[in-house]
Kinemage of the C-alpha trace (Angstrom):
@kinemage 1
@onewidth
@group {chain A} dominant
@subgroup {mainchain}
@vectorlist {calphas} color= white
{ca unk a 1} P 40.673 8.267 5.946
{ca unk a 2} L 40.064 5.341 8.170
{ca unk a 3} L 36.764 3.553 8.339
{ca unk a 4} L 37.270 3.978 12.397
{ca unk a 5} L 37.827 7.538 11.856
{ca unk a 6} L 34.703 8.021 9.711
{ca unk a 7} L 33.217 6.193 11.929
{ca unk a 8} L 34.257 8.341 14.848
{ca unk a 9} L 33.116 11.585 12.737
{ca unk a 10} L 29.788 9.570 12.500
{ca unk a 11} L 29.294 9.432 16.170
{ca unk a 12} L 30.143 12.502 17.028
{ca unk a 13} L 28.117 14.638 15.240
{ca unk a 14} L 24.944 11.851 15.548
{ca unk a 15} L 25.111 12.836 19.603
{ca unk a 16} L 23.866 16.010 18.390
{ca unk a 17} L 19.979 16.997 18.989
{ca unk a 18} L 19.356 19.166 16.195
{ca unk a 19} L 15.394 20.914 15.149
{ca unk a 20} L 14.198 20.491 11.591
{ca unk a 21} L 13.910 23.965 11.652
{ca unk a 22} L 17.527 24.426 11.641
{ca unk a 23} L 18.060 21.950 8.481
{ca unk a 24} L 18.181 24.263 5.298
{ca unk a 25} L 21.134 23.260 2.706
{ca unk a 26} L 22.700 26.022 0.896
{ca unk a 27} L 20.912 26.566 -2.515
{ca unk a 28} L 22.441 25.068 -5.694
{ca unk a 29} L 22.561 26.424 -9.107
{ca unk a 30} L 20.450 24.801 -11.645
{ca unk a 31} L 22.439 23.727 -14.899
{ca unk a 32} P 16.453 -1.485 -15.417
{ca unk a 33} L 16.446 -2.393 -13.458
{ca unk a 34} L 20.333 -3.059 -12.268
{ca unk a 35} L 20.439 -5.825 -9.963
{ca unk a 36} L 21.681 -3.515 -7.085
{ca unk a 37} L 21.378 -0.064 -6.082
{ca unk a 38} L 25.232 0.540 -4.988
{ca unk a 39} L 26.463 -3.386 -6.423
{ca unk a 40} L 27.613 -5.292 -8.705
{ca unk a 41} L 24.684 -7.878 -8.611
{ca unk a 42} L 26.758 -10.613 -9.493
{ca unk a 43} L 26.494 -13.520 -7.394
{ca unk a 44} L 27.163 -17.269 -6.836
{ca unk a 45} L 23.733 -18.660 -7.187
{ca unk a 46} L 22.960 -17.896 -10.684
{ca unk a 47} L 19.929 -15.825 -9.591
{ca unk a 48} L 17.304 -13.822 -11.949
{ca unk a 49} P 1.243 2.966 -10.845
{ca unk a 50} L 1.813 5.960 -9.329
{ca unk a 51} L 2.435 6.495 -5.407
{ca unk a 52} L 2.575 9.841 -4.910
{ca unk a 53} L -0.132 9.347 -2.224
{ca unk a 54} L 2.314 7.230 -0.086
{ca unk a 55} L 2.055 8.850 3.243
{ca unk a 56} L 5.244 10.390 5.363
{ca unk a 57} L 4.080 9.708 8.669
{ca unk a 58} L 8.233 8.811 9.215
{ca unk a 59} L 9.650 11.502 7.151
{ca unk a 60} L 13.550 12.125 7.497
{ca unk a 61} L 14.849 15.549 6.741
{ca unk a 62} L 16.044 15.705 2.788
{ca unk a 63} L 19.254 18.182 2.915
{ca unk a 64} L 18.331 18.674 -1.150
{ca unk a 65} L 14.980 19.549 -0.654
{ca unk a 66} L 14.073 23.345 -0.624
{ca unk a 67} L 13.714 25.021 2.642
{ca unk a 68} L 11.334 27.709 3.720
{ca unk a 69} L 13.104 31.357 3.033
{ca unk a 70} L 12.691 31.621 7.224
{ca unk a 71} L 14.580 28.894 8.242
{ca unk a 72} L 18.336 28.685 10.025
{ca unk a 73} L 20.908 28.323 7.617
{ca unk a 74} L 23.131 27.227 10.730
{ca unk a 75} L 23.482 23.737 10.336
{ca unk a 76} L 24.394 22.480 6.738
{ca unk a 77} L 24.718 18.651 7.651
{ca unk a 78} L 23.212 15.947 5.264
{ca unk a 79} L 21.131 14.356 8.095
{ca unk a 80} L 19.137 11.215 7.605
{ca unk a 81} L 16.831 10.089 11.006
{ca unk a 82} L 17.172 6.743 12.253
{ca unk a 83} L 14.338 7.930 14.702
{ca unk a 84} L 10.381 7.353 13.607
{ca unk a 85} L 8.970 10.711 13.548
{ca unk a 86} L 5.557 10.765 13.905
{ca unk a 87} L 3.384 13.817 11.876
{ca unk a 88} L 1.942 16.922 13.546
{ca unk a 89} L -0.306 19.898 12.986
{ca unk a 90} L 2.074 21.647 15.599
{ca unk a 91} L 5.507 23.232 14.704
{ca unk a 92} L 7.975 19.396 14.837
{ca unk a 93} L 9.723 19.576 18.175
{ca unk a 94} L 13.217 18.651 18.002
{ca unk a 95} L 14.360 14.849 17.208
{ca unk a 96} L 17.422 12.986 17.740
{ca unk a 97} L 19.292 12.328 14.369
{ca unk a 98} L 22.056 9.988 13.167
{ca unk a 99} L 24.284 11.464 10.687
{ca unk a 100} L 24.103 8.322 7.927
{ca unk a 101} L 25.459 10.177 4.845
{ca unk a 102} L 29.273 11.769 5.398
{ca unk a 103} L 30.250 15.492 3.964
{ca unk a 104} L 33.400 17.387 3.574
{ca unk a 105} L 37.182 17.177 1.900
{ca unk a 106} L 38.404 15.291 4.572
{ca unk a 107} L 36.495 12.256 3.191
{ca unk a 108} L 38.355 10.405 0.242
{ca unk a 109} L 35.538 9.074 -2.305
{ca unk a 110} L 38.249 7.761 -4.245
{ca unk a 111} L 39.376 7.928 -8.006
{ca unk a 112} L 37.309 8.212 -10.958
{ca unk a 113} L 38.000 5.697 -13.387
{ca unk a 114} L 36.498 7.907 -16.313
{ca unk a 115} L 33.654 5.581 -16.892
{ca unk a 116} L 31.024 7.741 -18.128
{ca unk a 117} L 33.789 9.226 -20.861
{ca unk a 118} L 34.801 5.624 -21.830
{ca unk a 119} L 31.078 4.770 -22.370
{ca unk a 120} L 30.303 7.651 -24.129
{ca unk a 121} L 33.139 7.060 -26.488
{ca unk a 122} L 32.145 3.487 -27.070
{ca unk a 123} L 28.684 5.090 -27.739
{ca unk a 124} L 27.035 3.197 -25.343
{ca unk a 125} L 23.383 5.010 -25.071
{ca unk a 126} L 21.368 6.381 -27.636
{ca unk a 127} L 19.030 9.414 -27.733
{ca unk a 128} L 15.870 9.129 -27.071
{ca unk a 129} L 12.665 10.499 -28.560
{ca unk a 130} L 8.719 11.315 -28.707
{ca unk a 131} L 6.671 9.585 -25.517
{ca unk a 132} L 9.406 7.260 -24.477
{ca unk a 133} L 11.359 10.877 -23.526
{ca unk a 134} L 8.621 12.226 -21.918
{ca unk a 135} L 7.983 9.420 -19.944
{ca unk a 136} L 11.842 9.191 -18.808
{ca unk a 137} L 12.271 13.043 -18.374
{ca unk a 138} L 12.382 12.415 -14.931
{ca unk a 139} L 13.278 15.124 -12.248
{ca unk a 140} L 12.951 15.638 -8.770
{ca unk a 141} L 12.867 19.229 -9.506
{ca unk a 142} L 9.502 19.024 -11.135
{ca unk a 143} L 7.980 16.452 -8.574
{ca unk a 144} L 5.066 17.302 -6.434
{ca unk a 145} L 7.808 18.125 -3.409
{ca unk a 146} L 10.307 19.422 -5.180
{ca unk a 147} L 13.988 19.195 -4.639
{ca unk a 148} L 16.556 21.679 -5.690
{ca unk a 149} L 17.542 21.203 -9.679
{ca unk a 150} L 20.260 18.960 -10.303
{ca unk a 151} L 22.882 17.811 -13.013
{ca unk a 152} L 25.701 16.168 -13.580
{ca unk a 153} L 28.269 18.828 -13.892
{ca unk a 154} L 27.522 19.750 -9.640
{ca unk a 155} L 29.195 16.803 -8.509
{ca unk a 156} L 32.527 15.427 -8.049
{ca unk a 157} L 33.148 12.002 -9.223
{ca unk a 158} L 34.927 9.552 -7.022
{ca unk a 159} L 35.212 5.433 -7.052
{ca unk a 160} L 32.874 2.642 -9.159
{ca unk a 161} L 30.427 1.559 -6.475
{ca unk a 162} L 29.078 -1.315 -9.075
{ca unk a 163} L 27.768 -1.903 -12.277
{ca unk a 164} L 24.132 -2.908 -13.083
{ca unk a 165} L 22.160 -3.845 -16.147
{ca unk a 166} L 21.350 -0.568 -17.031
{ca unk a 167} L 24.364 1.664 -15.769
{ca unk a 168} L 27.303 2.535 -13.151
{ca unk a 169} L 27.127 3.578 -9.675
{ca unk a 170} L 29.538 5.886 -8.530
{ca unk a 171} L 30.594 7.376 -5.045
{ca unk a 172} L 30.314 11.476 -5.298
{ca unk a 173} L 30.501 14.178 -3.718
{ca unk a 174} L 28.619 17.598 -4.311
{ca unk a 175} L 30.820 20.545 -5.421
{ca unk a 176} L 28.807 23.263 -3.706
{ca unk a 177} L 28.730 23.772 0.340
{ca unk a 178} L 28.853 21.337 2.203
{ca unk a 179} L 29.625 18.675 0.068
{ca unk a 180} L 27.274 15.618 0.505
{ca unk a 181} L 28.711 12.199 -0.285
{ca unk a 182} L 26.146 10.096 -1.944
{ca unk a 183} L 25.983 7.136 -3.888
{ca unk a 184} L 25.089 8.108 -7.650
{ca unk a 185} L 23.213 5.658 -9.811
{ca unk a 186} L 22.956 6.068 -13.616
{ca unk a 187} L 20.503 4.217 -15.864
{ca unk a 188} L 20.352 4.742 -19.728
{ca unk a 189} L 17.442 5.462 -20.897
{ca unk a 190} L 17.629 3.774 -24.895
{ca unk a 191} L 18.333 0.751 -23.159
{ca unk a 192} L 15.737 1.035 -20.237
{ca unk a 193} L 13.404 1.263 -23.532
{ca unk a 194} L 14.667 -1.818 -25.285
{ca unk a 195} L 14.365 -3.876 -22.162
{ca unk a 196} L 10.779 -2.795 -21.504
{ca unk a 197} L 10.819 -1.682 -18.524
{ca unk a 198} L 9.896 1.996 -18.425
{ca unk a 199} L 7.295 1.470 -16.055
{ca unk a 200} L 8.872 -0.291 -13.666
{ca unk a 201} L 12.254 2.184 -13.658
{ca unk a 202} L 9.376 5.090 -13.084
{ca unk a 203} L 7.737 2.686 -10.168
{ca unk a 204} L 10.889 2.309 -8.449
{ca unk a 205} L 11.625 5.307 -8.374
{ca unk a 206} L 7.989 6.674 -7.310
{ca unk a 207} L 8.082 4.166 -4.583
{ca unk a 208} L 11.664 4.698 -3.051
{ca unk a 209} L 11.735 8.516 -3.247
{ca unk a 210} L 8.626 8.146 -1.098
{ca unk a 211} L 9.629 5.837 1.778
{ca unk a 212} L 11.062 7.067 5.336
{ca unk a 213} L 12.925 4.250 7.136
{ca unk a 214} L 16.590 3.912 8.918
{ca unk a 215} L 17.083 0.315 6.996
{ca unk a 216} L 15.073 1.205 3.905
{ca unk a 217} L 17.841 3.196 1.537
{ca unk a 218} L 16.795 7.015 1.089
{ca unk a 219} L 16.184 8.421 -2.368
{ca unk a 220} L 17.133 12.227 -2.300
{ca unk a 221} L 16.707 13.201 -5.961
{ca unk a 222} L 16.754 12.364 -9.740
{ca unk a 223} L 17.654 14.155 -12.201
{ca unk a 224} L 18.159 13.220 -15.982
{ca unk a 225} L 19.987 14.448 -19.393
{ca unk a 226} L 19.630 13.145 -23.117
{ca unk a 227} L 20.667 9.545 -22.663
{ca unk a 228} L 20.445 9.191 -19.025
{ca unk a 229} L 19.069 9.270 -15.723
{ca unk a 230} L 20.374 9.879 -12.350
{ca unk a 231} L 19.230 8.694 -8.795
{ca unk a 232} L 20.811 10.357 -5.794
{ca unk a 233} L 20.739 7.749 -2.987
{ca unk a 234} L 22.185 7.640 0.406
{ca unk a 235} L 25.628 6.351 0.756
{ca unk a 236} L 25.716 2.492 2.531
{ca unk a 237} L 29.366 3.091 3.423
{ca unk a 238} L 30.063 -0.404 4.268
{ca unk a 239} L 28.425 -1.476 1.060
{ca unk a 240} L 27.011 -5.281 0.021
{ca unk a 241} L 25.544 -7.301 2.331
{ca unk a 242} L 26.107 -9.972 -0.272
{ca unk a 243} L 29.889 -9.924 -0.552
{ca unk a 244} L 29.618 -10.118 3.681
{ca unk a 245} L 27.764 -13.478 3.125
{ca unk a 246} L 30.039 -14.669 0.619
{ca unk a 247} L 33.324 -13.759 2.387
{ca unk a 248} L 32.082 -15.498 5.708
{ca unk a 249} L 30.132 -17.957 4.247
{ca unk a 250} L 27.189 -17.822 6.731
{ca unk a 251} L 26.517 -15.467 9.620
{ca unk a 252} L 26.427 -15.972 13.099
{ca unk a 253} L 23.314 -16.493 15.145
{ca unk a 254} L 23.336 -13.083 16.565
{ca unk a 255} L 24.414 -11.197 13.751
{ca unk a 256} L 21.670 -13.212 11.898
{ca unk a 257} L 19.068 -12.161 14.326
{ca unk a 258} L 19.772 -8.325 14.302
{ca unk a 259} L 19.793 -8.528 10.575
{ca unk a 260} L 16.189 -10.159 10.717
{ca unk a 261} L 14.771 -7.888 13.499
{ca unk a 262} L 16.025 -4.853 11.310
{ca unk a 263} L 14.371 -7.011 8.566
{ca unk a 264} L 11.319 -6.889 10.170
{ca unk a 265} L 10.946 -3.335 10.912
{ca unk a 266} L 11.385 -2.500 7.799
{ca unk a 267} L 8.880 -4.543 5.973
{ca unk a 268} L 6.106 -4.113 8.642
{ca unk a 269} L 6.873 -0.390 7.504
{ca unk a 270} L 6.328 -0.717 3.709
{ca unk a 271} L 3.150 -3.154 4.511
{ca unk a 272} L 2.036 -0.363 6.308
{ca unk a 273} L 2.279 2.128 2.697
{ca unk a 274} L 0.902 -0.702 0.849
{ca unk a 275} L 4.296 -1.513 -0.513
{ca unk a 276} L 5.185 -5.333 -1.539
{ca unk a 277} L 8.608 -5.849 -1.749
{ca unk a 278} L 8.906 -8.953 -3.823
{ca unk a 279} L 12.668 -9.250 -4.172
{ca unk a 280} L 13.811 -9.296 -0.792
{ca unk a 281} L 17.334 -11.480 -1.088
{ca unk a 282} L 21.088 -10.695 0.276
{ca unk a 283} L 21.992 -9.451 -3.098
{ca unk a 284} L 19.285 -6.172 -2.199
{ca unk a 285} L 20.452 -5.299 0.764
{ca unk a 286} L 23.079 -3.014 1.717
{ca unk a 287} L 24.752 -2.024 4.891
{ca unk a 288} L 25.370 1.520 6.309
{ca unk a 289} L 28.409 2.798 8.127
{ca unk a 290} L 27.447 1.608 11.252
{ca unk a 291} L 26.793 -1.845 9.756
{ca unk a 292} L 23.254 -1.211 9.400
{ca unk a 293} L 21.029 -2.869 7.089
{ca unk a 294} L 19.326 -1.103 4.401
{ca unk a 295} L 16.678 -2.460 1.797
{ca unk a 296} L 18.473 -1.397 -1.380
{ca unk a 297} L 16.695 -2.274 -4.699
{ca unk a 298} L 12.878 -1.455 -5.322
{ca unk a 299} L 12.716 -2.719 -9.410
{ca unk a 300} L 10.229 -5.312 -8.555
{ca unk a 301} L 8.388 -3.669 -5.806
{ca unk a 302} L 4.782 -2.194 -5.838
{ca unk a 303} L 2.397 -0.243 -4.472
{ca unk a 304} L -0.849 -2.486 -4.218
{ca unk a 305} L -3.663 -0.701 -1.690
{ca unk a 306} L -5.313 -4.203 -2.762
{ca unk a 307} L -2.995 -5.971 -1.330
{ca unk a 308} L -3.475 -8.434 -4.070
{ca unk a 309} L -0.624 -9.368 -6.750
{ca unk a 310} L -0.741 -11.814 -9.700
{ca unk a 311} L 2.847 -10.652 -11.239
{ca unk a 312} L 5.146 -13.735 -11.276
{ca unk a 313} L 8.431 -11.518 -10.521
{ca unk a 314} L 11.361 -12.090 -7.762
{ca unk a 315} L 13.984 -14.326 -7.960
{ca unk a 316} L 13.825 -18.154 -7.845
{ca unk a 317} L 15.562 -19.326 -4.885
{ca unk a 318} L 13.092 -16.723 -3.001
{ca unk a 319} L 9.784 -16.919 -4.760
{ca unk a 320} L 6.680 -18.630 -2.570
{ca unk a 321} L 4.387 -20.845 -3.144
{ca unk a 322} L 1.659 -19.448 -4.476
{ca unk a 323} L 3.568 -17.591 -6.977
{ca unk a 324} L 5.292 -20.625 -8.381
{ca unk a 325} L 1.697 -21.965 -8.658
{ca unk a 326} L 0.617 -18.933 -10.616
{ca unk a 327} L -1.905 -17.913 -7.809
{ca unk a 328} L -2.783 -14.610 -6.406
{ca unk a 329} L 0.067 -13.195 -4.051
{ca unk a 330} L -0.404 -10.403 -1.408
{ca unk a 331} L 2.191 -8.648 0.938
{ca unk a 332} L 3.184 -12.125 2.844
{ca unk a 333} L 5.466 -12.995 -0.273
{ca unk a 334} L 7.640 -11.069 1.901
{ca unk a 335} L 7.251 -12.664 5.332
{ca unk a 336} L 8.111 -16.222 3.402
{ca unk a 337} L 10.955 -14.764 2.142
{ca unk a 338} L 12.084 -13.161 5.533
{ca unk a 339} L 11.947 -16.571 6.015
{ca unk a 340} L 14.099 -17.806 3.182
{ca unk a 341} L 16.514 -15.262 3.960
{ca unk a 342} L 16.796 -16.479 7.350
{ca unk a 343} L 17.898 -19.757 6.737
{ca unk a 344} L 20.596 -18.438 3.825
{ca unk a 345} L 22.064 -16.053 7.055
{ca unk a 346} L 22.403 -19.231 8.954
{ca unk a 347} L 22.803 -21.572 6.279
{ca unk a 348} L 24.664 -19.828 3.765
{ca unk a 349} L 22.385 -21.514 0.777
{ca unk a 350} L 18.998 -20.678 0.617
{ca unk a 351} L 16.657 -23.764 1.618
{ca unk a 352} L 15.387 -24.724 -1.926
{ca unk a 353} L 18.127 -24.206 -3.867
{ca unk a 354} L 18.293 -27.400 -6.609
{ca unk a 355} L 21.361 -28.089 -8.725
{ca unk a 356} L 19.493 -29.971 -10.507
{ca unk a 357} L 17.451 -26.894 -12.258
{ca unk a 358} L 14.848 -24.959 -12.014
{ca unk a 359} L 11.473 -27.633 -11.852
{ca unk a 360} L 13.736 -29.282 -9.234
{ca unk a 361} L 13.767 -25.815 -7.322
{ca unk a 362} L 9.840 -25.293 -8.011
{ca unk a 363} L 9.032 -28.562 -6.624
{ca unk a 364} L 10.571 -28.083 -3.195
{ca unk a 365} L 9.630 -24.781 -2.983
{ca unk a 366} L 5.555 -25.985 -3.493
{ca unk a 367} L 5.839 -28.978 -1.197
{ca unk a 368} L 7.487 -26.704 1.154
{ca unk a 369} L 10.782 -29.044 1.069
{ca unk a 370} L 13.491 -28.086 2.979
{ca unk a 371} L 15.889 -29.353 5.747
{ca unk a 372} L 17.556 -27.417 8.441
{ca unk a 373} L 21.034 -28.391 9.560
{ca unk a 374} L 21.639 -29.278 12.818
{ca unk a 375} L 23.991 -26.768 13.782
{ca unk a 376} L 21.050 -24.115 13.587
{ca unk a 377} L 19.815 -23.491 16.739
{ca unk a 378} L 16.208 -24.294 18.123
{ca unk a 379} L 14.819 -21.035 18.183
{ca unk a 380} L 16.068 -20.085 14.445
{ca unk a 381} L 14.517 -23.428 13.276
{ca unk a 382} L 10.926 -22.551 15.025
{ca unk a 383} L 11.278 -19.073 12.901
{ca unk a 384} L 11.890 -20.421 9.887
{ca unk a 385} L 9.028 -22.924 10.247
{ca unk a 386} L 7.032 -20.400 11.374
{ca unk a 387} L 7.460 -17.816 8.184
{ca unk a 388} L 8.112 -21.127 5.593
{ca unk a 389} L 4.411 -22.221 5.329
{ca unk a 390} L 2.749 -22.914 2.435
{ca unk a 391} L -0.784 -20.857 3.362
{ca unk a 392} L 0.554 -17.172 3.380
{ca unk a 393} L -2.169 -16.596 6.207
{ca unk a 394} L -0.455 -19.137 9.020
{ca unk a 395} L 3.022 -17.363 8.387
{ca unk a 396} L 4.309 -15.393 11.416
{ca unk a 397} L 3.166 -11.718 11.633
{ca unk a 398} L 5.970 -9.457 10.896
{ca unk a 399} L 5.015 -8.169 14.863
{ca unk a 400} L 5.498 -11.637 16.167
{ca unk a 401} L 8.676 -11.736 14.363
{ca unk a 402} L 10.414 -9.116 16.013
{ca unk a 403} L 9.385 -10.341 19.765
{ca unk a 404} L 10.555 -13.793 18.691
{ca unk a 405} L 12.772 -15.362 21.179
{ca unk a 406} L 15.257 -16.292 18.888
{ca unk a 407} L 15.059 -12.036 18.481
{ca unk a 408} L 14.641 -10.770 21.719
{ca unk a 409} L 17.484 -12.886 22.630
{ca unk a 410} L 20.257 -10.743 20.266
{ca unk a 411} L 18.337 -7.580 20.748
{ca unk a 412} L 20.788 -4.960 21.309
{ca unk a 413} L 20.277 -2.744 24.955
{ca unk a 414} L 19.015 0.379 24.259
{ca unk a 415} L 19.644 3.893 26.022
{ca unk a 416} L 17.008 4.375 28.851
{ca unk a 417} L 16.958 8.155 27.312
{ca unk a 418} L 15.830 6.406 23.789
C-alpha cells in the first residue's frame, strides 16, 4: 500500500470523535541502550530511580491495556491522542483522537528477514541468572497498571526497522483482532549486563512507559523471555528524522521552525514530570505518518524532582557548558540543546562541531564559540542566541520559545473548532 493511501486511511478514521469509554481491545491470550528506538543510529558525525509516580495529567488511551468488564467493545482501533487531555473526578467526556498507529491486513509490514533465528543460531545472547534476572524480568503485565500479557509468539513479524547496540527493531503486527502495527524493539539481556547498564535500560523504560505526549513516542508494553526483552512502541511510519537531515542536507526555515515549536512542546511537557532529557539530537527523533516529530530514545534521560544533575552523559556535539565543565546540570541542558539542534536544522552541522577532536569541540562549546551563516535568517539567529548561553538561567524559556517570532511566523492555522 501507498504511503498516500495510508495516509488517507489515517485521516479518515482521525475525523472520528470517539469516548474512552468505547476503547476496549479484544483480550489476548497469555503465552542498552541502542542508539535509536526504530534506527539504525549510525550517523555521519561520529557521535557517542523509579518513576512510577510520574503523573498522567495527558494520558492517551493504551489499546493493550485492560479495560473495565463494562465497557463497549465497539470500537477496536489502536488510538493514540494528539489532544492534551486534562484529568477528572467526573466520567472523561469525549475527545478528539488521531489515529497514529495503523491496523489491519491491508497494511504490508513487509518481509521478515529471519533475524531473530539467524541470531539465535549464531548464539548471540546468553541466559541469564540470579539478581541480574530478576532485575530484567521485566513485564508490563506485572506493572502497577497493568497491560494485557504479552510474548513473542502473538505477533507477526514484518521488515528490520534498525539495529541498535543491544538488539533489532522490527515492524509487527499483532495476530489477534485487530491487528495493531507497532514498532518492536528487542534488547538482550546478557549483553545489557556486560555493558552495565541495567539501570538505565529499567529507567528508560520506567520513564517512557509513563509519558503522554503527541511528539513524545508512546510505550505500550514490555514483555521479556530468557535472553531477551521486548518494548512495544508506537509505529513512526515515516521513520528517522536523521536520514531526512542527511538526504536534504539542511531543512528549510519553516520546516525547521515547526520541528522546533513541536520541540518545544514536548520538552516543556517532560520539565513539567521532572524529566531531563539529556540526549536530545536528530539521531533521537523520529517522525510519524503525518510527518510528525516524536522524541524517540529515553537511555540517558531521568527523572530528577531536584532538578539537579551531575551525570556527564549526552553526546558531544550537544552537551552544554556546564557539563563539559563538570558542574551541576538541571533541566536547561535541554533548552541549550533545543538550541544546538536548531542551528544543525538550518545549518546542517551542529555549531561546535571540531574536526580537529574532541578538546577542540570542548573549547568552543565552553566559550560559547560558534558562527551562524549568513543565509540563516534574523529571527533563527536571535533564537539560537537566545537558547546558546553559557548561564543556563538567561536561556529562553521553553514558553518564550514557542511564541518566538521566528515560530509564530511558520505556525500552522489551526481549525477554529480545535
Amino acid at each position: 500500500m501507498s504511503q498516500t493511501a495510508l495516509a488517507s486511511i489515517v485521516r479518515g478514521v482521525a475525523s472520528m470523535d470517539i469516548s474512552q469509554d468505547d476503547i476496549k481491545p479484544k483480550p489476548f491470550i497469555p503465552t542498552h541502550k541502542p542508539t535509536n528506538s526504530q534506527g539504525s543510529g549510525s550517523t555521519s558525525h561520529n557521535r557517542q530511580a523509579s518513576v512510577s509516580k510520574l503523573l498522567t495529567k495527558y494520558a492517551k488511551p493504551n489499546p493493550f491495556q485492560p479495560a473495565p468488564s463494562n465497557q463497549s467493545n465497539a470500537v477496536r482501533l489502536a488510538l493514540a491522542s494528539n489532544t492534551h487531555q486534562t484529568q477528572q473526578t467526573a466520567p472523561p467526556s469525549p475527545v478528539k483522537v488521531t489515529v497514529t498507529k495503523l491496523f489491519g491486513d491491508e497494511i504490508d509490514i513487509g518481509k521478515y528477514d529471519g533475524g531473530f533465528e539467524a541470531e539465535s543460531a549464531e548464539g548471540r545472547g546468553e541466559f541469564v541468572h540470579g539478581e541480574a534476572a530478576k532485575a530484567l524480568a521485566l513485564d508490563s503485565s506485572q506493572a502497577p497498571r497493568p497491560t494485557s500479557s504479552w510474548h513473542l509468539s502473538q505477533f507477526d513479524i514484518g521488515r528490520p526497522l534498525g539495529k541498535g547496540k543491544f538488539g533489532r527493531v522490527y515492524m509487527v503486527r499483532t495476530k489477534s483482532e485487530p491487528k495493531y502495527i507497532l514498532a518492536l524493539k528487542c534488547l538482550y539481556k546478557s549483553e545489557i549486563i556486560q555493558s552495565k547498564v541495567e539501570k538505565q535500560i529499567r529507567r528508560e523504560i520506567e520513564i517512557q512507559q509513563n509519558l503522554r505526549h503527541p511528539h513524545v513516542l508512546r510505550l505500550y508494553g514490555y514483555f521479556h523471555d530468557e535472553k531477551r526483552i521486548f518494548l512495544m512502541l508506537e509505529f513512526a511510519g515515516k521513520g528517522e528524522l536523521y536520514k531526512q537531515l542527511s538526504k536534504y542536507g539542511k531543512f528549510s526555515d519553516k520546516r525547521s521552525s515547526r520541528y522546533i515549536a513541536q520541540m518545544a512542546d514536548a520538552l516543556a511537557y517532560l520539565h513539567s514530570k521532572h524529566v531531563i532529557h539529556r540526549d536530545i539530537k536528530p539521531e533521537n527523533l523520529l517522525l510519524g505518518i503525518n510527518g510528525e516529530l516524536k522524541i524517540g530514545d529515553f537511555g540517558w534521560s531521568v527523572h530528577a524532582p531536584g532538578n539537579r544533575r551531575k551525570t556527564l552523559c549526552g553526546t558531544l556535539d550537544y552537551l552544554p557548558p556546564e557539563m563539559v565543565e563538570g558542574k551541576e546540570h538541571t533541566e536547561k541542558v535541554d533548552h541549550w540543546a533545543l538550541g544546538v539542534l536548531t542551528f544543525e536544522f538550518l545549518c546542517g552541522v551542529p555549531p561546535f562541531e571540531d574536526l580537529r577532536g574532541y578538546n577542540a569541540t570542548y573549547k568552543k562549546i565552553s566559550k560559547v564559540e560558534f558562527q551562524i551563516p549568513d543565509h540563516v535568517s534574523a529571527e533563527a539567529k536571535d533564537l539560537i542566541k537566545k537558547l546558546l548561553q553559557h548561564d543556563p538561567e538567561k536561556r529562553m524559556p521553553l514558553s518564550e520559545v514557542a511564541s518566538h517570532p521566528w515560530i509564530v511566523k511558520y505556525k500552522k492555522d489551526r481549525p477554529s473548532s480545535q
